[in-house]
Every structure is written in C-alpha cells, then in structure tokens.
TIKE-278610 format. One record per residue (C-alpha): x, z, y; residue number from 0. Coordinates in Angstrom, 1 decimal. Layout:
% TIKE-278610
x = X	z = Z	y = Y	resi = NUM
...
***
This chain:
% TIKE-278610
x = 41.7	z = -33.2	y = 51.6	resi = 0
x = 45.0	z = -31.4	y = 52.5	resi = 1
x = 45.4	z = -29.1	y = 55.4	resi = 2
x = 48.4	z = -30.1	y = 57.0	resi = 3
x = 50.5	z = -27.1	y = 58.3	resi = 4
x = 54.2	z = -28.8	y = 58.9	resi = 5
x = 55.7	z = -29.2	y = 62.5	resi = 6
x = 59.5	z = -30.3	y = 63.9	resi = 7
x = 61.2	z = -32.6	y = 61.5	resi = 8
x = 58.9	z = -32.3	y = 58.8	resi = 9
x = 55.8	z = -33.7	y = 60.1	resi = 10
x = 57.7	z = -36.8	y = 60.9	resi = 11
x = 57.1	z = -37.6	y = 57.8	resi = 12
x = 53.3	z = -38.0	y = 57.6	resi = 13
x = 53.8	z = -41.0	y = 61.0	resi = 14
x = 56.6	z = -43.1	y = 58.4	resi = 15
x = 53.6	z = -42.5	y = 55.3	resi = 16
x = 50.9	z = -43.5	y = 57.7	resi = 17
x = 52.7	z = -46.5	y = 59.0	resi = 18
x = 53.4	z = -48.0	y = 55.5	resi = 19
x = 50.0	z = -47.4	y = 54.9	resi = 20
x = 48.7	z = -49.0	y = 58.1	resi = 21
x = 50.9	z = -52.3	y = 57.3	resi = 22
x = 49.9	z = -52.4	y = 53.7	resi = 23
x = 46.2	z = -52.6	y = 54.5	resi = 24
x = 46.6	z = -55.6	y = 56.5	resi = 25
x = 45.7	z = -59.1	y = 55.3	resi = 26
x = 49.6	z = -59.9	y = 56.4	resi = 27
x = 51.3	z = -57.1	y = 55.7	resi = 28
x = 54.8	z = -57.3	y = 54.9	resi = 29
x = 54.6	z = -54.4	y = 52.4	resi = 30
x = 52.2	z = -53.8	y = 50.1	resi = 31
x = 52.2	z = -49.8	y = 49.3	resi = 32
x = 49.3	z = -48.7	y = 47.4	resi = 33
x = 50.5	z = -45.2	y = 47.3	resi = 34
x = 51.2	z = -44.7	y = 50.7	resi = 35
x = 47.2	z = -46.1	y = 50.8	resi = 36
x = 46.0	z = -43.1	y = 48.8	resi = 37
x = 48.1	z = -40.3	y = 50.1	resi = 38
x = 47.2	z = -41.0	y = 53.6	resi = 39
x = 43.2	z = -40.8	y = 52.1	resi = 40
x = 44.0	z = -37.1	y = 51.2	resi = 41
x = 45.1	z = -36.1	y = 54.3	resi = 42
x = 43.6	z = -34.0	y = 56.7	resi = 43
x = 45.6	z = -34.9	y = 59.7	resi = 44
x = 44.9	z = -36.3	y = 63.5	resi = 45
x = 47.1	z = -39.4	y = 63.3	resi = 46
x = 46.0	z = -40.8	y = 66.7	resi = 47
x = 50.0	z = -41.0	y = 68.5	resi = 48
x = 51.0	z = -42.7	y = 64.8	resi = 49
x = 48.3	z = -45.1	y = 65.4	resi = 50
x = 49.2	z = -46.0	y = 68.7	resi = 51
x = 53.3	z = -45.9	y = 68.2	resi = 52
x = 53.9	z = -49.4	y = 67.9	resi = 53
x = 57.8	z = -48.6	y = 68.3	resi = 54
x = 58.0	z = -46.0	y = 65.4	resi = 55
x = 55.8	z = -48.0	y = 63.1	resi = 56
x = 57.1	z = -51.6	y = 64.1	resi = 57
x = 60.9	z = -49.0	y = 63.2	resi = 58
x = 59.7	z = -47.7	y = 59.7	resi = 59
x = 58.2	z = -51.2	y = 58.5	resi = 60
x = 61.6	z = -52.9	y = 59.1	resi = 61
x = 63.6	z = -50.5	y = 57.7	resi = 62
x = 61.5	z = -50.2	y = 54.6	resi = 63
x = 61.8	z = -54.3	y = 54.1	resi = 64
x = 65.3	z = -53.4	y = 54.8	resi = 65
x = 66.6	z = -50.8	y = 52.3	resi = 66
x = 63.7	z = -51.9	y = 49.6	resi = 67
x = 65.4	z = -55.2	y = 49.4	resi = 68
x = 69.3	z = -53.4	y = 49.1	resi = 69
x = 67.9	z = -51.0	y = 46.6	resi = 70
x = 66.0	z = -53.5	y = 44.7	resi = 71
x = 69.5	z = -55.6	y = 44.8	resi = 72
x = 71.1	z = -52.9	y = 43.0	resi = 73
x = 68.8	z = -52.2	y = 40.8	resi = 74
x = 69.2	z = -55.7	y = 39.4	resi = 75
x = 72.7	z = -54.9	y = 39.0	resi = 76
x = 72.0	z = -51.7	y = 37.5	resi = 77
x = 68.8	z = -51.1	y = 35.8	resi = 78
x = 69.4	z = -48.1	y = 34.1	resi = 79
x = 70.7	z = -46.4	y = 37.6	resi = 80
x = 70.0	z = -43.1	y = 38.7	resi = 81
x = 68.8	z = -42.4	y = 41.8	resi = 82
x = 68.8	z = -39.6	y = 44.0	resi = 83
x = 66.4	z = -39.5	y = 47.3	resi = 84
x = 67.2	z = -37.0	y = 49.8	resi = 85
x = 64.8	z = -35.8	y = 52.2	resi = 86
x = 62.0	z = -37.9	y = 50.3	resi = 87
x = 59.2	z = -36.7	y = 52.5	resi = 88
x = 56.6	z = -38.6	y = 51.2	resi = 89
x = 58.5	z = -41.5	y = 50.3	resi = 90
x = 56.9	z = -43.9	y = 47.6	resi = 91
x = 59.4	z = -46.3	y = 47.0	resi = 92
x = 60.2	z = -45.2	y = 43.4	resi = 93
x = 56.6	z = -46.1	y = 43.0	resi = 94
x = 57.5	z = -49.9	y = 44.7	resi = 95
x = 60.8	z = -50.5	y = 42.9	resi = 96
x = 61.1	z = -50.5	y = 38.9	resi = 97
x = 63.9	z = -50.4	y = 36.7	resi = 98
x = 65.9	z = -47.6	y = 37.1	resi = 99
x = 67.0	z = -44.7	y = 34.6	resi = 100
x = 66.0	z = -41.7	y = 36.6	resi = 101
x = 64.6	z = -41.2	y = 40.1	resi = 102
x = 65.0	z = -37.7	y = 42.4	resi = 103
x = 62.5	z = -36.9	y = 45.2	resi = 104
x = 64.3	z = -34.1	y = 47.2	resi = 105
x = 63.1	z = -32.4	y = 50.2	resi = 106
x = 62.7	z = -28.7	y = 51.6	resi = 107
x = 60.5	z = -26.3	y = 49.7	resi = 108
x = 57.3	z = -27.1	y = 52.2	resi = 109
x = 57.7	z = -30.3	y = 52.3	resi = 110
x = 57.7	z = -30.3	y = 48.3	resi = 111
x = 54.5	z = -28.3	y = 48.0	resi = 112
x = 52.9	z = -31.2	y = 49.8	resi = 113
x = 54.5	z = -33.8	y = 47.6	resi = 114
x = 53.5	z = -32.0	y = 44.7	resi = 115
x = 50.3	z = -31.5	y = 45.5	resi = 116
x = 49.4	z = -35.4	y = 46.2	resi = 117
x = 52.2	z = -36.7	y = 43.8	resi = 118
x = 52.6	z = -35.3	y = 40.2	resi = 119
x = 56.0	z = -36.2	y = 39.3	resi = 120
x = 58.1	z = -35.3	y = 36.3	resi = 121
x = 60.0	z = -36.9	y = 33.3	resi = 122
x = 61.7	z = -40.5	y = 35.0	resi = 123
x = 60.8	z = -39.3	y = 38.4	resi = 124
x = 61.3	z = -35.6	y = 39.7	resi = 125
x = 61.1	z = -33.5	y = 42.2	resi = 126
x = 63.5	z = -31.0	y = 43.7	resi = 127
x = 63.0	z = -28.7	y = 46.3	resi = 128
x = 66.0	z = -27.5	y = 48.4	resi = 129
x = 68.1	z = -28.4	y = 51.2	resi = 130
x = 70.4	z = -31.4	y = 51.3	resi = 131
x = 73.0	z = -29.3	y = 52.9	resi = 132
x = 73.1	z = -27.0	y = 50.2	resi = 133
x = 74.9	z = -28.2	y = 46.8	resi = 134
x = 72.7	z = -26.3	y = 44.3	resi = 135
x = 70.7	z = -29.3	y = 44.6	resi = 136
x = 73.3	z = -31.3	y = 42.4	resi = 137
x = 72.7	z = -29.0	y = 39.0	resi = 138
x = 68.7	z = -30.7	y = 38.8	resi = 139
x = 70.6	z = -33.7	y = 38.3	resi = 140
x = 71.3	z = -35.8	y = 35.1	resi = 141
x = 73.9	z = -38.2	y = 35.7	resi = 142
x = 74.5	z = -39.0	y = 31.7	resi = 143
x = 77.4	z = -41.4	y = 33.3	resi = 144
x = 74.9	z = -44.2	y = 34.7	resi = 145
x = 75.5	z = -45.7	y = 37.9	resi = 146
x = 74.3	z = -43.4	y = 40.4	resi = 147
x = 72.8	z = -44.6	y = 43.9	resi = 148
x = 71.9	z = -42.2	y = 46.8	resi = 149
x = 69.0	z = -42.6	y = 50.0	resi = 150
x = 69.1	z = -40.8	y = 53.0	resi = 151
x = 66.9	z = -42.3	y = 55.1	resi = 152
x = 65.2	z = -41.0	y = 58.2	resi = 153
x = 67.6	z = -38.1	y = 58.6	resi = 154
x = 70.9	z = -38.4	y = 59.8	resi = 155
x = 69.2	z = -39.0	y = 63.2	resi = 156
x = 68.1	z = -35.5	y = 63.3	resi = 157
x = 71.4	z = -33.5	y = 62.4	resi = 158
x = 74.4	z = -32.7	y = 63.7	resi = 159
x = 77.7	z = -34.0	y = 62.6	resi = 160
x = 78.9	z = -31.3	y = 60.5	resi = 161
x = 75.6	z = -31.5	y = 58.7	resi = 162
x = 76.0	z = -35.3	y = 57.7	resi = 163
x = 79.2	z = -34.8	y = 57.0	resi = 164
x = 78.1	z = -32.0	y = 54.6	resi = 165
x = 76.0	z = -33.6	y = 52.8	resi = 166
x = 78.4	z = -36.2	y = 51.9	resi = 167
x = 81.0	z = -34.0	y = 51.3	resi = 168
x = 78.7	z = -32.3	y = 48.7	resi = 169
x = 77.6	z = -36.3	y = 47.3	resi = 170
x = 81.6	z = -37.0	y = 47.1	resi = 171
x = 81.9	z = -33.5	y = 45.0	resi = 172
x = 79.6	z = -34.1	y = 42.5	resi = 173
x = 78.8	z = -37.4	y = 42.2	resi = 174
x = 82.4	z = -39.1	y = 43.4	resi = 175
x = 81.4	z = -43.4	y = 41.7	resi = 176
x = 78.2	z = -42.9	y = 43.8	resi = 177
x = 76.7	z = -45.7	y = 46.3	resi = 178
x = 75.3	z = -44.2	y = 49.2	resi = 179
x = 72.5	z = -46.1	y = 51.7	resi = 180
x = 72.1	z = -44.4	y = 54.8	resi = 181
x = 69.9	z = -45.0	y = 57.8	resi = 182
x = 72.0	z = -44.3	y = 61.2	resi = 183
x = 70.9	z = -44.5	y = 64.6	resi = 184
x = 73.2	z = -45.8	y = 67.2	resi = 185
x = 74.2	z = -43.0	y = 70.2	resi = 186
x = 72.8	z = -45.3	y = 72.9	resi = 187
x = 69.3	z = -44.7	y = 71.2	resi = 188
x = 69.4	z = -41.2	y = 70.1	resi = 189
x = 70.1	z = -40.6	y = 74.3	resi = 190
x = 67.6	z = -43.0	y = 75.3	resi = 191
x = 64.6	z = -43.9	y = 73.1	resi = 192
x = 61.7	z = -42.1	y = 72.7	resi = 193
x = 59.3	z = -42.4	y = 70.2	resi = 194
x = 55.7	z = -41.3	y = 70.9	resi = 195
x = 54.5	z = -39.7	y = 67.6	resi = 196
x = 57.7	z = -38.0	y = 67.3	resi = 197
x = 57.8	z = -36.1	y = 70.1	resi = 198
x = 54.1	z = -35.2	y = 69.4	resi = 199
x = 55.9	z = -33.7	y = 66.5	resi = 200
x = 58.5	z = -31.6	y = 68.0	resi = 201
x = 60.8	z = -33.5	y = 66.6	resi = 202
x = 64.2	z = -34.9	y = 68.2	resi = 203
x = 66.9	z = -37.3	y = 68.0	resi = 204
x = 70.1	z = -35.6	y = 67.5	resi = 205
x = 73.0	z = -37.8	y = 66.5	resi = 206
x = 73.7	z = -41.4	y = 66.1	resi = 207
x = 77.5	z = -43.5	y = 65.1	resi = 208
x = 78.4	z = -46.3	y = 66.6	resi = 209
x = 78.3	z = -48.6	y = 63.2	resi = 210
x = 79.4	z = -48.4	y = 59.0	resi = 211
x = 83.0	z = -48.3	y = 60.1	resi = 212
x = 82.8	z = -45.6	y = 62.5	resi = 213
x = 80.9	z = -43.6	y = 59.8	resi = 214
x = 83.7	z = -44.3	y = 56.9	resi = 215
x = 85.9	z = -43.2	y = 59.0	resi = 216
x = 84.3	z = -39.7	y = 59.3	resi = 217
x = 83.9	z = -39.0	y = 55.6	resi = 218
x = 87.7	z = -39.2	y = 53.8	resi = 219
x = 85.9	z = -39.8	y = 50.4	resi = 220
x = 84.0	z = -42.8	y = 50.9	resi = 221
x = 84.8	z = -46.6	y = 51.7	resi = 222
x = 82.7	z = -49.1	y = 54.1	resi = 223
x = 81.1	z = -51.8	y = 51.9	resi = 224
x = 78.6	z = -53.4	y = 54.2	resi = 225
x = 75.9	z = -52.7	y = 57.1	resi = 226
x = 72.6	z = -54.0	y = 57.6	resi = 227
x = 70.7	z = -54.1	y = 61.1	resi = 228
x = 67.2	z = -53.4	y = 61.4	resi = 229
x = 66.7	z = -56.2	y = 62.4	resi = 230
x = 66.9	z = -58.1	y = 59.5	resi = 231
x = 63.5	z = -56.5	y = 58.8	resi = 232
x = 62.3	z = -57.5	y = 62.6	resi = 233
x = 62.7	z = -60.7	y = 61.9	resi = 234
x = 59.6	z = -60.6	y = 58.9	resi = 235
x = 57.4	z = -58.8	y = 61.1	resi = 236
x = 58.1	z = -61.1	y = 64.4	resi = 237
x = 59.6	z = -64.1	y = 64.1	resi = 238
x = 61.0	z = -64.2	y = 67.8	resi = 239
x = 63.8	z = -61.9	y = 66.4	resi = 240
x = 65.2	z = -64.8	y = 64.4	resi = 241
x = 65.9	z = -65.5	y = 68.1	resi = 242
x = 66.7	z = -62.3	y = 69.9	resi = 243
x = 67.9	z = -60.9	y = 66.9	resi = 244
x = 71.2	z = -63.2	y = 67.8	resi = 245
x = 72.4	z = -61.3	y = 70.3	resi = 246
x = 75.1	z = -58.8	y = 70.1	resi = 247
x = 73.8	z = -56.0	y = 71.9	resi = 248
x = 70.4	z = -56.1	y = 70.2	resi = 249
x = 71.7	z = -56.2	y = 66.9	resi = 250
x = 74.2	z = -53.5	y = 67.3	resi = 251
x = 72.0	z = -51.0	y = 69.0	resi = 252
x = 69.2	z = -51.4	y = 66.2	resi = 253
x = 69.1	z = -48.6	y = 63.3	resi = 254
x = 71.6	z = -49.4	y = 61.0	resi = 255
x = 71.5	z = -49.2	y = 56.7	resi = 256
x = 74.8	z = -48.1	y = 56.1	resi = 257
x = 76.3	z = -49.1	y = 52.6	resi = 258
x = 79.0	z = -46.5	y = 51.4	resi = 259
x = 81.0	z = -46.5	y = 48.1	resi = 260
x = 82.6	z = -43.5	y = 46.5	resi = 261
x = 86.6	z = -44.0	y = 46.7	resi = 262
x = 86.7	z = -43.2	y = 43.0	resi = 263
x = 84.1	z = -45.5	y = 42.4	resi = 264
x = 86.9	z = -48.2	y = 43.3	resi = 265
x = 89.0	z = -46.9	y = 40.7	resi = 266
x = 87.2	z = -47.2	y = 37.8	resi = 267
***
C-alpha cells in the first residue's frame, strides 16, 4: 500500500481516480476502467468525502465519457498520433484508448513518483515529470511529424490566466499543427460551486471562460473548432438530462471540452 503524502491541487487527483474506479465496479457503469480498479487497491488513503461527493464524481464520470469519446474519434482519424497528457495525475486513459503512436503522462515531480510507483511506464507510453508551465517539458517529446494531439483536463480550473495562456503559448511554440482538448469551467461556477472532496483537499477553483470562443480568442495561435458540454456525458449517466440538458443555461454553465486547432495546422 502507498502512503499518500500530496495536498492542494495534487490530491485532487486521487477523488477523479477513485471515482472512475467507483463507476467501473458497478454492474451499470458507464466506464469500465480496470486500472483505475487496481490503483485505487494500492492506496493508502481515507476516501470517505470522494465517496460521498456525488457532484465531483457524477462531474469526472461525464467528462471522462466526454473526452474518451473525442479522443477515441481522433484516434480513428489518426492512429499513429502522438499524444501528449498534461497534468496526467493518475490518468489511465492511454490504458482505455488504443491506437496511437506515442502517449506522454506529464505531471509535477510528486505527483510522478506516485505514478511511477503504481504505473511502470516506458517505450509507447512515458512519463515526464515537470511543470506544464515550463517549456523544457517539450524536449521529452518525439513528434517524428505524426499528428500530435494534446489533454489538459482537470486543470485550467485551478490557474490563473497567464498560466493557461502559458501553457498554450508554449504548445503553439513547439508543437504549432497540434489539436488541443481542454476542460474549462464556466466563471459562474468557479464563483459559485463547491465541491466537497475538493475542498477537503485544499484545493480551489480559480478561473473559468465563458465558452470555446471566448477562449480562441485569448490565445492568437490557435482557432475554435468545436465545444462539447458536459452534459453530453450527463445524459449516459441520467437520462432526465436528455431533458434538462435542453436548456440554455444548463448547458452553458456545465464544464466545457474545448476543441482547439493550431493556426498552422490549417495551413498545411
């Protein structure tokens, strides 16, 4: 069993691993994530507010239906992609998906010496520690001219502006044909929700956009493509969304996977 040590930010982590692992050990379950199964068995860790956060979990299983069916779509496209996770956590969805060239897991150095001790990873998936802020990340990368996709999610939520705007500034600089799918969090929410296992984490909501556009319009080196509401995976897990899920307001305020295309990328 491993200790767990990690507080703020980080620990959020361990409530999104748990509640994939809660869902897939249902007889209805609409993931199945066998390695979210085993990491949470290794863990030495009270996860009694994840347990009773129906919010936050009801949050991270709808976003994972959510961005596993986008990335899956573009896999199809482009099987030989690479694909670049920032702040992983203990993300297993390179474990989920198939057919891709190359996967990075990338995360801060503590959050890596966890990862590494419960997932071995090297050759077609690897594992970088550093910040996403901080562009030294890019030279552990082997783009060998494939399509390259990039994840952020669960983070832009907890920055600042300048930070996300970093970190695509540093994606536009090194990787300029790249397709980006990022999680958002709409301002009304980062001022007014509150998630129960997150607090119990230290943790904080720190920035939201309004939508995709409002974001494109923030980062000069990227275009729109397309948005995806949350809701699209609330509608799986209760159907009664396929109902509310109509309405404006309820669709708009939900998290948000932003699709984002490198300018360049439309030049080629």
């Amino acid at each position: 069993m491993e200790k767990i040590t990690l507080t703020g930010v980080q620990e959020t982590m361990l409530q999104t691993v748990f509640a994939r692992a809660q869902e897939s050990t249902k007889n209805d379950g609409k993931i199945v994530d066998r390695k979210a199964e085993e990491i949470i068995s290794r863990l030495d860790y009270d996860f009694t507010l994840a347990q009773g956060d129906k919010t936050m979990s009801s949050g991270v299983i709808a976003r994972t239906i959510v961005l596993d069916r986008l990335v899956v779509n573009y896999l199809k496209k482009n099987p030989t992609a690479v694909v670049i996770n920032l702040a992983c956590g203990l993300d297993t969805r390179c474990y989920r998906l198939g057919c891709y060239g190359r996967w990075y897991n990338l995360d801060l150095p503590d959050v890596m010496a966890l990862r590494k001790k419960l997932l071995s990873e090297d050759g077609v998936i690897s594992q970088i520690s550093g910040s996403a802020m901080d562009e030294s990340w890019t030279d552990s990368i082997v783009a060998g001219g494939k399509p390259m996709v990039v994840i952020i999610e669960g983070l832009t939520m907890y920055l600042s502006e300048p930070d996300v705007k970093k970190i695509f500034s540093i994606i536009a600089a090194h990787f300029p044909k790249s397709t980006v799918f990022v999680e958002t969090m709409s301002p009304f929410f980062v001022k007014n929700i509150k998630e129960k296992s997150i607090e119990g984490s230290h943790a904080k909501f720190t920035w939201g956009v309004k939508n995709g556009k409002a974001l494109a319009a923030m980062l000069p080196d990227f275009e729109f493509a397309e948005e995806h509401s949350l809701v699209e995976g609330m509608e799986i897990i209760a159907p009664i969304y396929k109902v509310i899920g109509k309405i404006p307001a309820v669709r708009n305020l939900s998290n948000k996977i932003i699709v984002l295309e490198g300018r360049q990328a439309e030049q080629k």
